[in-house]
KETIPA-425418 format. One record per residue (C-alpha): x, y, z; residue in three letters; residue number from 0. Coordinates in pm, whole numbers. Layout:
! residues N
+--------+--------+--------+------+------+
:     px :     py :     pz : resn : resi :
+--------+--------+--------+------+------+
:      X :      Y :      Z :  Ala :  NUM :
...
+--------+--------+--------+------+------+
//
This chain:
! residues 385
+--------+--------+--------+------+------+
:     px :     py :     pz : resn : resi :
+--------+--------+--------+------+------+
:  13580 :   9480 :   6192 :  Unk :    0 :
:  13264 :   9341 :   6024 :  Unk :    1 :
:  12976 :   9287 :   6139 :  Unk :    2 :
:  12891 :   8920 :   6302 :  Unk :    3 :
:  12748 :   8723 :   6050 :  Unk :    4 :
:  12717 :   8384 :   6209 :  Unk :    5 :
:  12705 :   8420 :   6563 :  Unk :    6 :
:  12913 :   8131 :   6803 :  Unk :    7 :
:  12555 :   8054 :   6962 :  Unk :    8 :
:  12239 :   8070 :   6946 :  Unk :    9 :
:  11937 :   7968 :   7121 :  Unk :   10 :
:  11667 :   7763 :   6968 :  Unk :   11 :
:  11313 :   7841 :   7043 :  Unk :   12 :
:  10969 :   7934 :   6910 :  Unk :   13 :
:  10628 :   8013 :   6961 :  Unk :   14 :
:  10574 :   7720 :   7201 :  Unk :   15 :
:  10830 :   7867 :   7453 :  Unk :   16 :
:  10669 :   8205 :   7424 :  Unk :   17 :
:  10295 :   8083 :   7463 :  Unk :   18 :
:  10429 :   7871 :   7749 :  Unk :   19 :
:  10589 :   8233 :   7926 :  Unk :   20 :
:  10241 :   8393 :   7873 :  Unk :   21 :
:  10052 :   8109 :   8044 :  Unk :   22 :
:  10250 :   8156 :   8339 :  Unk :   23 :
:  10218 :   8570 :   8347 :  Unk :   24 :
:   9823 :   8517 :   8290 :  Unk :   25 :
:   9874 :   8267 :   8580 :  Unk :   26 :
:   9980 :   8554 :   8819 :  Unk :   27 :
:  10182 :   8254 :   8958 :  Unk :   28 :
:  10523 :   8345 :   8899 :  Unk :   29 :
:  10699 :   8161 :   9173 :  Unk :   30 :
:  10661 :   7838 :   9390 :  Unk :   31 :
:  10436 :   7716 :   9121 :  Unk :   32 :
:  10353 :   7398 :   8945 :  Unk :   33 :
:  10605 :   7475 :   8617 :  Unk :   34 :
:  10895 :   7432 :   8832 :  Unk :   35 :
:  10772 :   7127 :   8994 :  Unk :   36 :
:  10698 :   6978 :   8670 :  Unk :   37 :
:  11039 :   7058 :   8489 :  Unk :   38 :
:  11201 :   6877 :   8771 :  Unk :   39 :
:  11015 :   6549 :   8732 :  Unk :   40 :
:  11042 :   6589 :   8368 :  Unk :   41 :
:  11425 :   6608 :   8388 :  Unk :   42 :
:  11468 :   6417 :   8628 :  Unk :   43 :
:  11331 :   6141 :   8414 :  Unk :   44 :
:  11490 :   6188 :   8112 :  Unk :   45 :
:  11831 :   6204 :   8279 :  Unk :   46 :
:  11749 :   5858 :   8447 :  Unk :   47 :
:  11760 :   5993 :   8830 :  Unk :   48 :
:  11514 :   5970 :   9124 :  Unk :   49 :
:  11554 :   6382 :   9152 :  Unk :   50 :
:  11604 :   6704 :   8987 :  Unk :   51 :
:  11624 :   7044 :   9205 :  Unk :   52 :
:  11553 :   7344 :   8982 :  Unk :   53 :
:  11790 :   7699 :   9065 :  Unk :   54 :
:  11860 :   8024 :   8963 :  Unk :   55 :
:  12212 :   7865 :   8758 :  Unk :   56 :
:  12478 :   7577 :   8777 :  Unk :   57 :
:  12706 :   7779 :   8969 :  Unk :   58 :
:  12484 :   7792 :   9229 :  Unk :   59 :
:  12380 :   7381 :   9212 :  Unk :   60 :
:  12770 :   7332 :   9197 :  Unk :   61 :
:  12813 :   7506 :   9547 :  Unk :   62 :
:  12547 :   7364 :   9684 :  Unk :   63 :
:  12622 :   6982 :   9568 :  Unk :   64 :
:  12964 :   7043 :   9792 :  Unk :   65 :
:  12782 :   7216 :  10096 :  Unk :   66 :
:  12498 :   6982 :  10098 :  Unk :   67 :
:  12754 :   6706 :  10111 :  Unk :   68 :
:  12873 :   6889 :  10439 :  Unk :   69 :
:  12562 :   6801 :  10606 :  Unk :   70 :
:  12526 :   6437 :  10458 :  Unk :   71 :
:  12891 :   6354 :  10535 :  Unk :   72 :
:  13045 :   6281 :  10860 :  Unk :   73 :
:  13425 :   6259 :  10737 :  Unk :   74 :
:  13642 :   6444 :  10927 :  Unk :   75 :
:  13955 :   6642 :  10818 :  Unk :   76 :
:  14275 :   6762 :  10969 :  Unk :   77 :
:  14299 :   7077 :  10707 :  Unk :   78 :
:  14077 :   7215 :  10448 :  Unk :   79 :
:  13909 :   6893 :  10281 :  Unk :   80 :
:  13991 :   6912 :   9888 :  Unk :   81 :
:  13800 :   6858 :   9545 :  Unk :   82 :
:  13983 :   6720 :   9244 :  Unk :   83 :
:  13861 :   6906 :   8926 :  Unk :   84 :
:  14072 :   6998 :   8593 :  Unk :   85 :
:  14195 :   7363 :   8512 :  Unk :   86 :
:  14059 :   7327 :   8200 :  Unk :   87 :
:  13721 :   7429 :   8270 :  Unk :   88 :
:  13553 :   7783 :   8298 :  Unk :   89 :
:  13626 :   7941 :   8622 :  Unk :   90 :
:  13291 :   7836 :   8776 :  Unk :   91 :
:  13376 :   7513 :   8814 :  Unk :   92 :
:  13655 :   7584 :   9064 :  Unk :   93 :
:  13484 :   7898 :   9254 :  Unk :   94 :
:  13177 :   7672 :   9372 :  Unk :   95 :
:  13440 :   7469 :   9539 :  Unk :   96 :
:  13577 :   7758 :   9673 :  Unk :   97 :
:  13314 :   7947 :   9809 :  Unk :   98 :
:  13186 :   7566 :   9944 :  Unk :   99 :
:  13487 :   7560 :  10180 :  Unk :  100 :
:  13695 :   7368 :  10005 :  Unk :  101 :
:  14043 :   7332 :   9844 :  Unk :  102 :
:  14068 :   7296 :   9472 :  Unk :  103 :
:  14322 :   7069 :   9341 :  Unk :  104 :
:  14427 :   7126 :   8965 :  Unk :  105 :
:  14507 :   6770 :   8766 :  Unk :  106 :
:  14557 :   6758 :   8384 :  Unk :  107 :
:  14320 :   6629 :   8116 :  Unk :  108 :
:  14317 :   6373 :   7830 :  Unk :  109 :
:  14473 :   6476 :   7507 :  Unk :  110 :
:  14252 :   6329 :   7252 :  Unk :  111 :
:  13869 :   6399 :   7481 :  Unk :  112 :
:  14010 :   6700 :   7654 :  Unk :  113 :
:  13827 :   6554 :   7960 :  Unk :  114 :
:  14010 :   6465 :   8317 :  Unk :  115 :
:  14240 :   6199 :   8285 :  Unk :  116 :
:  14145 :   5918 :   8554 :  Unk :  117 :
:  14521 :   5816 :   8578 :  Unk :  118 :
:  14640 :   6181 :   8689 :  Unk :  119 :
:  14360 :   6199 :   8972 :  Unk :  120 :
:  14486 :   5891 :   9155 :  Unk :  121 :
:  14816 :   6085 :   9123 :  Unk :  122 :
:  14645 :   6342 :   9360 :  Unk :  123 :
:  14405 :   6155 :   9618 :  Unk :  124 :
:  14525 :   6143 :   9954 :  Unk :  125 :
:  14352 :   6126 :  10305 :  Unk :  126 :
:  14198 :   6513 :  10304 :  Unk :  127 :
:  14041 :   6450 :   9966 :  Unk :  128 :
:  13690 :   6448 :  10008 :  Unk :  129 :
:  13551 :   6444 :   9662 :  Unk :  130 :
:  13602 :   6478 :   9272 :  Unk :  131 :
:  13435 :   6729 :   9038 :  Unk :  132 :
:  13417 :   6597 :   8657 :  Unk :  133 :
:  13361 :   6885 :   8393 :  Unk :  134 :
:  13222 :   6696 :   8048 :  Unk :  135 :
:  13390 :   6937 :   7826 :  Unk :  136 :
:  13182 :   7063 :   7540 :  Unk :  137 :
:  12937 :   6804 :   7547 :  Unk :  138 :
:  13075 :   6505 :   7571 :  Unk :  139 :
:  13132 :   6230 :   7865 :  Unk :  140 :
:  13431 :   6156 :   8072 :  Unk :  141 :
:  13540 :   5795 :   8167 :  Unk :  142 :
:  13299 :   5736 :   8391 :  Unk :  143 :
:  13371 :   5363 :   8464 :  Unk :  144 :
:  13720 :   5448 :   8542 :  Unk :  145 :
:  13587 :   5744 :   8739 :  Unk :  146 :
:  13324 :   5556 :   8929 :  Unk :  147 :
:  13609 :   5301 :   9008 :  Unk :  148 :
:  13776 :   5546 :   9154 :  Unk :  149 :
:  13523 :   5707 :   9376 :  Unk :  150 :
:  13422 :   5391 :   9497 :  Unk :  151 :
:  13771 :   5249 :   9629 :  Unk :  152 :
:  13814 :   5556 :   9783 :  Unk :  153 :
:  13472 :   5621 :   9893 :  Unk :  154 :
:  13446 :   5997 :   9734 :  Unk :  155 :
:  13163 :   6233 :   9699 :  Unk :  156 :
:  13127 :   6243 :   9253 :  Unk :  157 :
:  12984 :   6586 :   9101 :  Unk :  158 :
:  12980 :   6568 :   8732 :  Unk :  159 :
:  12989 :   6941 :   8618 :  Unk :  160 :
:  12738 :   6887 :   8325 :  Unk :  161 :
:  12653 :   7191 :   8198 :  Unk :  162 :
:  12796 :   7171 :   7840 :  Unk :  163 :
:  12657 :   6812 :   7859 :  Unk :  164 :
:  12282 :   6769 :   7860 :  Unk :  165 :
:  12180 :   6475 :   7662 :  Unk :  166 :
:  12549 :   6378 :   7659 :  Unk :  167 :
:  12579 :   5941 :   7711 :  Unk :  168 :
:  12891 :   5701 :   7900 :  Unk :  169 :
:  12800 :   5361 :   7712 :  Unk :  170 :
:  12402 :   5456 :   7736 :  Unk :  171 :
:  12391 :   5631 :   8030 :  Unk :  172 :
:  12345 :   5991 :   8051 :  Unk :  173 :
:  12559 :   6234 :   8239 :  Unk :  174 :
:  12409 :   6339 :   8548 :  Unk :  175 :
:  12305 :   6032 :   8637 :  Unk :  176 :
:  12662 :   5880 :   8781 :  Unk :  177 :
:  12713 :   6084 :   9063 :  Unk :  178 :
:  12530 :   6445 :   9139 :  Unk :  179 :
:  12484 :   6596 :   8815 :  Unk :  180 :
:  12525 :   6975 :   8767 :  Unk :  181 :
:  12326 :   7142 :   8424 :  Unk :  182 :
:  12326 :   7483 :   8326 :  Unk :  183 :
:  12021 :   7609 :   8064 :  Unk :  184 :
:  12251 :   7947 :   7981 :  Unk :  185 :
:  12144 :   8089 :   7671 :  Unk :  186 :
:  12423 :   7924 :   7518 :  Unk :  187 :
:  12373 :   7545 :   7624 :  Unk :  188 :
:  12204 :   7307 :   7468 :  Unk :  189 :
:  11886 :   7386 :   7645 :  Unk :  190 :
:  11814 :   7700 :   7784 :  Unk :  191 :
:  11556 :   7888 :   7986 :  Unk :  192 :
:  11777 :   8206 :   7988 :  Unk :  193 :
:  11985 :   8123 :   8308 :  Unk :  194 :
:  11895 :   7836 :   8524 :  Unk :  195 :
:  12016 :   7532 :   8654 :  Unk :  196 :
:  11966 :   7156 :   8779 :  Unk :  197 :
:  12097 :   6957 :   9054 :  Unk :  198 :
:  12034 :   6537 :   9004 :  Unk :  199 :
:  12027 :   6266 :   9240 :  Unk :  200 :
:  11915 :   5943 :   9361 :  Unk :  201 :
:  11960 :   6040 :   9696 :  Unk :  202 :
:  11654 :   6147 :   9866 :  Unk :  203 :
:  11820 :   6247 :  10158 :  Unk :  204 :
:  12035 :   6461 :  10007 :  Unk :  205 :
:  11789 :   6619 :   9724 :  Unk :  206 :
:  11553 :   6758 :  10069 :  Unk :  207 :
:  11865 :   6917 :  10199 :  Unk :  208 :
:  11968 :   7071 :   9893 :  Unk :  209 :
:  11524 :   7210 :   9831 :  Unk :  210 :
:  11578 :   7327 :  10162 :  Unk :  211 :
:  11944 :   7551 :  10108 :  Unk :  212 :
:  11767 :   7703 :   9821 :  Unk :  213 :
:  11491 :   7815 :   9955 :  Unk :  214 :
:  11673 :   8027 :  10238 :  Unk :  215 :
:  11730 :   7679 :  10476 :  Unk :  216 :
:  11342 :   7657 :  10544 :  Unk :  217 :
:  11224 :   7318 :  10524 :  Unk :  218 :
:  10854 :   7267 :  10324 :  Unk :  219 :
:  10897 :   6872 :  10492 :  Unk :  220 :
:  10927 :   6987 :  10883 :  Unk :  221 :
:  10583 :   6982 :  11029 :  Unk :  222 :
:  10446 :   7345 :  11151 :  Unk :  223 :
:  10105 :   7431 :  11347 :  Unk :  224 :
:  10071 :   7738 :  11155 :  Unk :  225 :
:  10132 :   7783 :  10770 :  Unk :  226 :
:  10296 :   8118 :  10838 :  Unk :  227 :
:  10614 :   7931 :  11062 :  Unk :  228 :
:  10933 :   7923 :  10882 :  Unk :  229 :
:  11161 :   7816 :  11061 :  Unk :  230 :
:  11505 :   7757 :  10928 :  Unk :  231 :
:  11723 :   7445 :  10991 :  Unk :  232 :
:  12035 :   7550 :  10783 :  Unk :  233 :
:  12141 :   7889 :  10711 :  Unk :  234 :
:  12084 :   7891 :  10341 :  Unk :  235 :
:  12020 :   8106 :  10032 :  Unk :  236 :
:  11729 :   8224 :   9805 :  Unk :  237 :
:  11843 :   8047 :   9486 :  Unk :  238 :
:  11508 :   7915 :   9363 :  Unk :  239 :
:  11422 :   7903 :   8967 :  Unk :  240 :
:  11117 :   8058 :   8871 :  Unk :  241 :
:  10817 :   7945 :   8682 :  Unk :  242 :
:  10883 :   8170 :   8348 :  Unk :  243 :
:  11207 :   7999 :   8358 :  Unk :  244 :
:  11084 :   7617 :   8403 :  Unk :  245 :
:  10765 :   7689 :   8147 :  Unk :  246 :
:  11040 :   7772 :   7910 :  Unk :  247 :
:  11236 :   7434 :   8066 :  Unk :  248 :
:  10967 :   7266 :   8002 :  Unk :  249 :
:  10925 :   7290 :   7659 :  Unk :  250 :
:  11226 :   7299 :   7562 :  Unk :  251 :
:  11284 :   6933 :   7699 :  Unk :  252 :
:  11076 :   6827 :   7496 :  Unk :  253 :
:  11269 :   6959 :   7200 :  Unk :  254 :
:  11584 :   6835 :   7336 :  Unk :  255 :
:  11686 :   6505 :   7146 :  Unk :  256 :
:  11559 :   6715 :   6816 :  Unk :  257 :
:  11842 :   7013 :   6893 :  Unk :  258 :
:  12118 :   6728 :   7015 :  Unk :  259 :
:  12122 :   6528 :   6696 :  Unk :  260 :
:  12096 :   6862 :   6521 :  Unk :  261 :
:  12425 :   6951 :   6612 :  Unk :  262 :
:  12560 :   6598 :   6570 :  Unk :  263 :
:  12445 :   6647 :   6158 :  Unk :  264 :
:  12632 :   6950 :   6199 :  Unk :  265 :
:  12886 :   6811 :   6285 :  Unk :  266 :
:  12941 :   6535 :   6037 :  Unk :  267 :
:  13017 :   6773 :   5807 :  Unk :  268 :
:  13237 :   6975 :   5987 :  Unk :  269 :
:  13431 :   6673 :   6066 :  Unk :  270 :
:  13431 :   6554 :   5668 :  Unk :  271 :
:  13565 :   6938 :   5564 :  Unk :  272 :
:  13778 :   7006 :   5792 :  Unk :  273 :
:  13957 :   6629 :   5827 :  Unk :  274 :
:  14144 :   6772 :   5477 :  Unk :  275 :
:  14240 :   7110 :   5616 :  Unk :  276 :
:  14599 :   7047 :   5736 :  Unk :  277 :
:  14673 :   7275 :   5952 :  Unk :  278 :
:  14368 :   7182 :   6150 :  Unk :  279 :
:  14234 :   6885 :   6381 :  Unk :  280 :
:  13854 :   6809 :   6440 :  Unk :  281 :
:  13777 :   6736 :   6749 :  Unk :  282 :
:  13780 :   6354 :   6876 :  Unk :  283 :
:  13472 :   6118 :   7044 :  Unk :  284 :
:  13529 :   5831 :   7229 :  Unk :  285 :
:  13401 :   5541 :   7105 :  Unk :  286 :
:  13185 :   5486 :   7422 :  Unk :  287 :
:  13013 :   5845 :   7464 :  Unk :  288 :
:  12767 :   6006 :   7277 :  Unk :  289 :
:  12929 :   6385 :   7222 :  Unk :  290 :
:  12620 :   6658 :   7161 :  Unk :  291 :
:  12828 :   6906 :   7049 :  Unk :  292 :
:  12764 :   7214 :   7330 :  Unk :  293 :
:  13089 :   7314 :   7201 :  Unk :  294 :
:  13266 :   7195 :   6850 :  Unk :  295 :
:  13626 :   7281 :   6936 :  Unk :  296 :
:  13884 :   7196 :   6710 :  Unk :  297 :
:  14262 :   7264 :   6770 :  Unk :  298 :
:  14542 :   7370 :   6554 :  Unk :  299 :
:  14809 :   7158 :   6462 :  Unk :  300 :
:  15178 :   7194 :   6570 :  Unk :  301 :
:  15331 :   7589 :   6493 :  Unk :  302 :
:  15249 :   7591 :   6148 :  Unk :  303 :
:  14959 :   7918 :   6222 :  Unk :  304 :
:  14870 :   8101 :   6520 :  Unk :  305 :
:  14538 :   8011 :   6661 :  Unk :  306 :
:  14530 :   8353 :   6803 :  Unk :  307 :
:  14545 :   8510 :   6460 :  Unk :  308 :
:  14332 :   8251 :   6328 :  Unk :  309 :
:  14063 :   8347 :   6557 :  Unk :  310 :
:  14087 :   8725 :   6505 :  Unk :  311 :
:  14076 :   8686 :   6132 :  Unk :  312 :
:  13748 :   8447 :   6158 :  Unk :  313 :
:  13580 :   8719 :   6387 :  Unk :  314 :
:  13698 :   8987 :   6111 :  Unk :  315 :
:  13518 :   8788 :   5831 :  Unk :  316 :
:  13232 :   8765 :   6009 :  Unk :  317 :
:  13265 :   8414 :   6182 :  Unk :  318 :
:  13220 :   8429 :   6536 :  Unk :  319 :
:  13502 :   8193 :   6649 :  Unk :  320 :
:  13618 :   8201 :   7026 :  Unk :  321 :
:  13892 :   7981 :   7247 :  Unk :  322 :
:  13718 :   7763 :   7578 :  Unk :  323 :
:  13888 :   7787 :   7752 :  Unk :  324 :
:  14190 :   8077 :   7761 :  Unk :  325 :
:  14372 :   8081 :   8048 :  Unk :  326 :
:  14295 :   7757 :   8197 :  Unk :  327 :
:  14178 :   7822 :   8594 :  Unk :  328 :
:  14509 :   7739 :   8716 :  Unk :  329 :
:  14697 :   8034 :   8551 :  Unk :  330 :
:  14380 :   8293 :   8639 :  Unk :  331 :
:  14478 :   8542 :   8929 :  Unk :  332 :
:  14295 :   8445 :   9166 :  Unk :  333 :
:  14451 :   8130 :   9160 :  Unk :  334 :
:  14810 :   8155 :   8983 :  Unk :  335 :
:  14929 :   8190 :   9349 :  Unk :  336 :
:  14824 :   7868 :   9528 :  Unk :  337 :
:  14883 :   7686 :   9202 :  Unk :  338 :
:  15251 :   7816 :   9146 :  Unk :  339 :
:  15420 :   7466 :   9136 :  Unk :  340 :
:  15135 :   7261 :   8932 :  Unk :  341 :
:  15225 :   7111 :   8606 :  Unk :  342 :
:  14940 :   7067 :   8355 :  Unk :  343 :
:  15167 :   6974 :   7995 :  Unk :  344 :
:  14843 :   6851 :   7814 :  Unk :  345 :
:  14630 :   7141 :   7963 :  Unk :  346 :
:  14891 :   7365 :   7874 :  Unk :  347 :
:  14963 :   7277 :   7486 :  Unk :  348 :
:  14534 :   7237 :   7435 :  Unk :  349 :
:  14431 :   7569 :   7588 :  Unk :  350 :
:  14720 :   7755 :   7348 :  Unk :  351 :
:  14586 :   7588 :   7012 :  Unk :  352 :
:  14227 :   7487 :   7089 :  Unk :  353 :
:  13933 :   7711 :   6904 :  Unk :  354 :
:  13509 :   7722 :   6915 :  Unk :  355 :
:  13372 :   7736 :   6599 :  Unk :  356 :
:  12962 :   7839 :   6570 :  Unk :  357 :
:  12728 :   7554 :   6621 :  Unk :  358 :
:  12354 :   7551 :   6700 :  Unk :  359 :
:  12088 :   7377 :   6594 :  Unk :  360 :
:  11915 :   7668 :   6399 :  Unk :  361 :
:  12265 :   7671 :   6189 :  Unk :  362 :
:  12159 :   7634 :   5843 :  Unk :  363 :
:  12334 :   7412 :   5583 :  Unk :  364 :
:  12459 :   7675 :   5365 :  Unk :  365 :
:  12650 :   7903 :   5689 :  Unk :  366 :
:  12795 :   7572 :   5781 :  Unk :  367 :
:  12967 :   7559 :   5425 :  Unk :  368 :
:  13033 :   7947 :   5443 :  Unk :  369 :
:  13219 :   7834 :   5806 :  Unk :  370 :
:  13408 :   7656 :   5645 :  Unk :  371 :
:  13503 :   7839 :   5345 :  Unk :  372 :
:  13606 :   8107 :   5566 :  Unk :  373 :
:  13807 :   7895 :   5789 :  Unk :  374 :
:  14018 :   7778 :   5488 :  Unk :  375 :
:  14069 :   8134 :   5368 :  Unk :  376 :
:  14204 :   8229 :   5680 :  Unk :  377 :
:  14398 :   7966 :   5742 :  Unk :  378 :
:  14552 :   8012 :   5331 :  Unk :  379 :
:  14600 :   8462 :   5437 :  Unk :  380 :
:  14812 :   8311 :   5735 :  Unk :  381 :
:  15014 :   8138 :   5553 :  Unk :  382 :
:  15073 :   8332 :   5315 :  Unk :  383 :
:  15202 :   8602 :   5532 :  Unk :  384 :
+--------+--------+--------+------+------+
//
């Protein structure tokens, strides 16, 4: 197999981000210091929100938007209270509502956005539903008016799983800002301080309690006499961020819009090249979202080639394709079992035909031509065969 020639992602950073690092290690500050404090406010203002709560990854900000909710909701259930979420998501998404207590409840997606379809979750509310989890797939909005409809007639707690989807608009707004968003700054997202993630809110209440899980359930609010007391008011983790992490936040931010509209260029042309390529479909955004491209996943049409094939042969010429996401959660074993009976047609037929082709801002013109060059090679070998 050759060598990987154009990678699927990379990150985008320079001199800034490492003079930024080296401020911090001079510092001798490496934790609890003002970096993280100021990525926060910084985010939390260019998302639009009243808070942002810096941790160690999205995972983590995913469980803890459901457990916080424990504490700031006085619901009660008669069985295990359930989240409604789509398969078609990476497996995170569904084990932070596990590992929160909850039940995870599998409904389809839309086939054109490959987002959750707000008709098929009404399908699944009833009384032990206690809130929904949105995943913006690849970078680009769900319905959110028909989603916030939703979660206000039936008075449900709304995470938006953002972490392919920072910078990402609903008719203006960004994501994160309708509900409690969730961002991940993974190496390969659109903003990345290695690993990391972000919690956002305009509930004050709830932003203290979820500071205070972090940070092993100590509370910096409660008064003490002595600045040694820690005493602990929920039993919670050590999942803080640390300051080489939000100096590299930081400036990054700042580069954000620059790397979003980056990919969106990249995209144009993707979308002009590969709109004649017949065997293939670009991928789709909805009029009212702004898409920035975390992800540019195009599908294969009908049975005329294997996307499987298609894929291998790309990675074999040097293109490093990959398929977001194969198997969808709901066929994974750990939870094939309890989802024996679901039926998912549109998550089904996207997950067996859908494919990631490279995109990052660094890209350069000529490798996006070379992309796809490649792409229609493989696609004429296949054929041909």
């Amino acid at each position: 197999m050759a060598s990987m020639l154009i990678p699927l992602s990379k990150p985008f950073f320079g001199k800034e981000e490492e003079d930024a690092i080296k401020r911090v290690l001079r510092s001798g500050w490496l934790v609890h210091g003002p970096y993280v404090k100021k990525f926060e406010e910084d985010f939390a203002r260019y998302i639009g929100v009243k808070h942002a709560v810096a941790a160690n990854s999205c995972t983590s900000v995913l469980q803890l938007s459901l457990q916080g909710n424990l504490y700031n909701n006085k619901r009660k259930f008669s069985s295990t209270p359930e989240i409604i979420l789509p398969s078609f998501t990476f497996v995170a998404s569904a084990n932070a509502v596990v590992n929160a207590g909850f039940k995870p409840v599998f409904v389809d997606i839309d086939s054109n956005t490959f987002n959750i379809s707000p008709q098929q979750i009404l399908q699944r509310i009833n009384k032990n539903t206690f809130g929904l989890m949105v995943v913006h797939f690849a970078g680009q909005s769900s319905r959110m008016d028909e989603i916030c409809k939703i979660t206000r007639k039936y008075k449900l707690v709304l995470i938006e799983d953002s972490a392919e989807a920072i910078g990402a608009e609903f008719k203006g707004k960004k994501t994160g800002s309708f509900g409690i968003g969730c961002f991940s700054f993974f190496p390969t997202k659109n903003l990345t301080t290695g690993e990391g993630g972000m919690l956002t809110t305009n509930d004050s209440k709830f932003a203290e309690i979820i500071r205070t899980l972090i940070a092993h359930g100590i509370s910096k609010k409660k008064k003490k006499k002595y600045s040694w007391n820690r005493n602990a008011t929920y039993a919670g983790f050590n999942l803080r961020m640390t300051d080489l992490q939000a100096s590299m936040g930081v400036v990054q931010l700042k580069k954000i819009d620059y790397m979003n509209e980056r990919r969106r260029e990249i995209v144009e042309t993707f979308n002009e090249k590969i709109s004649f390529i017949e065997e293939i479909e670009p991928p789709i955004e909805d009029i009212d979202c702004k898409h920035v491209y975390q992800m540019y996943t195009p599908r294969t049409k009908g049975n005329k080639i294997s996307r499987d094939k298609l894929v291998t042969l790309l990675n074999e010429k040097g293109i490093g394709a990959s398929v977001h996401f194969d198997p969808p959660v709901h066929k994974q074993s750990a939870y094939k079992t309890a989802s024996r009976n679901i039926k998912l047609p549109v998550t089904e037929l996207v997950y067996r035909r859908i494919f990631s082709l490279p995109i990052y801002p660094s890209l350069k013109d000529k490798d996006v031509k070379r992309i796809i060059n490649v792409l229609k090679d493989c696609i004429y070998e296949l054929k041909v065969c």
